[in-house]
N, C-alpha and C positions, 0 to 999 in steps of 0.2 A: 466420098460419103454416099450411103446408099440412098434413096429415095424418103424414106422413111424419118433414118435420122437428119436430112437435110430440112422436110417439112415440120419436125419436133421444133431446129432451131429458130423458124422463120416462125413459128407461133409462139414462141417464148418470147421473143426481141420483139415482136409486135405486142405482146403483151405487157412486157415492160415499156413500150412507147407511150399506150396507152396510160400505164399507171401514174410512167414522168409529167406527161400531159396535166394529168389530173383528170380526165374523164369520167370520173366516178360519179355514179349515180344515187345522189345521196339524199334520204327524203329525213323530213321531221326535223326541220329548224324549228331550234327551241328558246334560240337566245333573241333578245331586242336588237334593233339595227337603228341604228343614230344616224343623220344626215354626212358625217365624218368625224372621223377620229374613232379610238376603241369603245365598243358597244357592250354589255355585260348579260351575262339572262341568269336564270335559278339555275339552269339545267344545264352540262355542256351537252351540244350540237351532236349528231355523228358525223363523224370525219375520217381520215384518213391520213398516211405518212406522216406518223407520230414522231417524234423528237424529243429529247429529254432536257431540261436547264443542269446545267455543271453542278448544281445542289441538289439534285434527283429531286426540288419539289415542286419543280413545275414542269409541263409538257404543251409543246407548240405543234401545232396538227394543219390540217387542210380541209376545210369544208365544201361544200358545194351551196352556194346564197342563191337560189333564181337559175340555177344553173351557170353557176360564176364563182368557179373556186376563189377562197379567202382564207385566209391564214388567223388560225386563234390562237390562245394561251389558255388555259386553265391551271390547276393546281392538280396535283399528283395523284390525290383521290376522286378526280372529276369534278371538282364544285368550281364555282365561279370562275366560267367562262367566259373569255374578253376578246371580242374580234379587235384583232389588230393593225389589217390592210383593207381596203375597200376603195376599186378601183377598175375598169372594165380589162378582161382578159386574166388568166388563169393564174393567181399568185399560187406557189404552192412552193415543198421543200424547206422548212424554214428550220434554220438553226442558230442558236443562242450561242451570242460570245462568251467567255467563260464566266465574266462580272453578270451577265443576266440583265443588261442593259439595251443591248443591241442584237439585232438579228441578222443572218441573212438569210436569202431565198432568190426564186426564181422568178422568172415575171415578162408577160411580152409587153409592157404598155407604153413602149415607148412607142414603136410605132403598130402594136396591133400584130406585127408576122414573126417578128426573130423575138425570141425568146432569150434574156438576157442575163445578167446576175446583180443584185442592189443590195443595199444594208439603209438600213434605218433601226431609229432610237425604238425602243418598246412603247412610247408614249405615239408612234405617228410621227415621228419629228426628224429631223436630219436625213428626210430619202437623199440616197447617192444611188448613181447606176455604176456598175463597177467593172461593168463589161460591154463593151459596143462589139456585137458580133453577129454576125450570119448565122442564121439556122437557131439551133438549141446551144443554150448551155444550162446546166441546171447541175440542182442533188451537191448545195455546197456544204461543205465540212472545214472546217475552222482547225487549223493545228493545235496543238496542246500550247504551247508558248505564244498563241495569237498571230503568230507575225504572215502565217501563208494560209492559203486556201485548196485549197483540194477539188476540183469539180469535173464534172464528164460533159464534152461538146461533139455536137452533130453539124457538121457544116451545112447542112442544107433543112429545109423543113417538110420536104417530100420526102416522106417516110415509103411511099415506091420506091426511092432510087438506089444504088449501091451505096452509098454512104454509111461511115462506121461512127460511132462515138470513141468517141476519144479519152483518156482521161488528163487532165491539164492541172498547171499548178502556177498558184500567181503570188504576190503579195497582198498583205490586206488590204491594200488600198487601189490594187485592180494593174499594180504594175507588174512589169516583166515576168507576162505571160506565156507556158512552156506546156505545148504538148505533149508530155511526156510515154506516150505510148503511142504508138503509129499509124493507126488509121487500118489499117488490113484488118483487124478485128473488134466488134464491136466488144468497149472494155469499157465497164461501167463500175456504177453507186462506188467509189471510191473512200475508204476512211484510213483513218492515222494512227500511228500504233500509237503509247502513251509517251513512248520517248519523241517520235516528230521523225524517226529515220524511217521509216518502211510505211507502204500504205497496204490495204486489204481490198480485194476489188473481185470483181467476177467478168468471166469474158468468156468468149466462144469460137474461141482459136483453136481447140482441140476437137470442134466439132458441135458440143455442147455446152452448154452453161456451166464451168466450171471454179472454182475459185482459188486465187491465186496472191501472193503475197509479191511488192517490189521495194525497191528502195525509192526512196524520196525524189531522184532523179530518173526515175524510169529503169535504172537497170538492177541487172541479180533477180530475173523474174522466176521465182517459184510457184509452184502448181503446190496448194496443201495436200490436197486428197484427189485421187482418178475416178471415177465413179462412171458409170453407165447412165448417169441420171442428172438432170437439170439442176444444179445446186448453184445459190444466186444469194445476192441482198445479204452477206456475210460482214458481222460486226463484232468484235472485239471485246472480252468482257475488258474490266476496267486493269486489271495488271496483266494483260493478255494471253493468261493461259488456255484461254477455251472463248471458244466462235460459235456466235449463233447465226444460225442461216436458215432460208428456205429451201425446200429440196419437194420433188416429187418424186422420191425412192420408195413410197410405199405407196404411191398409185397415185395421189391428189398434194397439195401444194400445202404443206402443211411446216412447223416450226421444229429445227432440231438444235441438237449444242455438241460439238465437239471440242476435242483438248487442240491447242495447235499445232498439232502435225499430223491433224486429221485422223486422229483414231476413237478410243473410246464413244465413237457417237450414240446420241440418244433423244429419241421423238418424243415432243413437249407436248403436241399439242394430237390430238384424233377426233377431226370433226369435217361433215361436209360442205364447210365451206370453204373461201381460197383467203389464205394466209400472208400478211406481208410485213416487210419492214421491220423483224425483229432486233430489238436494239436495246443493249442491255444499259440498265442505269450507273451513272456514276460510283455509286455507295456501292454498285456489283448485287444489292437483294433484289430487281426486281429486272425483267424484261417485258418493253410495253412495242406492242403491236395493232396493227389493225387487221379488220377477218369482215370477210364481204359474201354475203350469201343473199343472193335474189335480188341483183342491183340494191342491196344495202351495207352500209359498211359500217361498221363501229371502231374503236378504239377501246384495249382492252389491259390489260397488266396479268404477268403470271411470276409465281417462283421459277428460277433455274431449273428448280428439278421438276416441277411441271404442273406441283399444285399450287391452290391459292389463285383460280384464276378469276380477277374480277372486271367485270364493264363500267366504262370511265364513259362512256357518251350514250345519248338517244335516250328513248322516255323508260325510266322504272320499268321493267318487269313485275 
């Protein structure tokens, strides 16, 4: 690999370190904060790494409190906003089981360094840790039929070191846990097609950030599209004929949608700021993302085809 394209990858993989982290710099909390349990305000928060409920009408996001990411809920069209973790060290990634009862997410607070994976009730109630591991694990996704989990782990928390992410697959209840990809390349944001056999993930085995389709146990790994270009954070529409991803193929980091065999592509979004997390709603009418300009991030919703785009978080315009 040349010079060039070796330094592209080592800023994209840091980039996405960062984003897992949660490091986002996110100003203008607008909601109340309660001594514990979930908090409510007029207004949702701005946040980040949005998520959808299995009834596309509600959306679990990442805020930043005091500089201490926490994890909300709101409702589809942004109103009444409900922090739902509050606790020291960075909760973020969170995802709705399919009843919209429980969640999971990422979280270092067991002991403050390794970053783990937990499920708790919506209400604050039944915390479980679901993963005792070194390093990272995080970015969990829930199979269609509930039974397994889907998530990407970094054996170590020195983002210096040669270490890859991995993507792994467990039961819902945190048993017989499988690497499923091998560690030589960092292979991330992991998701499930609607049947439960094949996942959709992005990795940088080829060089680049590429995105690639496998089966459920790791093998039959296809490449959808080759590209010259950083193309990441790839999600499923709901009967998985078309992907929506991030890409910097037209110069900045921006949202596009392809068919699944990576052709017909087409750019959703043209703005300058930096694009992420696009994830298309269950019902398939809406794709809600977050978009960060000037250490500010919001949470946003747009049509498939790219209009209709509206702001779910941060004060009125």
């Amino acid at each position: 690999m040349n010079t060039d394209g070796h330094r592209s990858v080592l800023i994209c993989v840091y980039q996405w370190t960062l984003l897992i982290i949660g490091f986002a710099a996110i100003a203008g909390l607008a909601s109340a904060q309660g001594p514990s349990g979930p908090s409510r305000g007029s207004r949702a928060p701005n946040g980040t790494l949005p998520q959808w409920s299995h009834d596309s009408g509600r959306i679990v996001f990442t805020v930043d409190v005091g500089s201490d990411p926490e994890i909300f809920v709101m409702d589809a069209d942004g109103s009444n906003p409900t922090r739902l973790t509050q606790s020291p060290g960075r909760d973020a990634h969170p995802f709705l089981s399919r009843d919209g009862r429980r969640m999971f997410f990422q979280s270092p607070r067991a002991n403050g360094k390794d970053t783990n994976l937990y499920v708790q009730n919506l209400d604050g109630s039944g915390l479980r840790q679901l993963t005792d591991l070194r390093g990272f694990a995080g970015v969990p996704v829930l199979s269609p039929d509930g039974k397994r989990i889907a998530f990407q782990w970094r054996p170590s928390n020195d983002f210096r070191d040669s270490a890859k992410w991995k993507v792994c697959v467990m039961n819902v209840d945190g048993s017989d846990m499988r690497a499923i990809t091998s560690g030589a390349a960092n292979d991330q944001v992991p998701n499930w097609s609607r049947d439960g056999r094949r996942l959709l993930f992005f990795s940088d085995r080829a060089g680049r950030n590429q995105i690639y389709t496998m089966r459920a146990d790791g093998a039959d790994v296809c490449r959808v599209a080759t590209t010259g270009h950083d193309d990441s954070a790839a999600f499923w529409s709901p009967d998985n004929s078309r992907i929506a991803f991030i890409s910097d193929r037209d110069g900045s980091s921006e949202i596009y949608v392809m068919d699944a065999r990576g052709r017909d592509v087409r750019r959703l979004t043209n703005t300058p700021a930096i694009e992420r997390t696009a994830v298309w709603s269950p019902d398939g009418t809406r794709i809600v993302f977050s978009s960060e300009i000037d250490d500010r991030s919001d949470v946003y919703t747009i049509r498939p085809d790219g209009s209709d785009v509206v702001r779910l978080t941060g004060s009125p315009k």
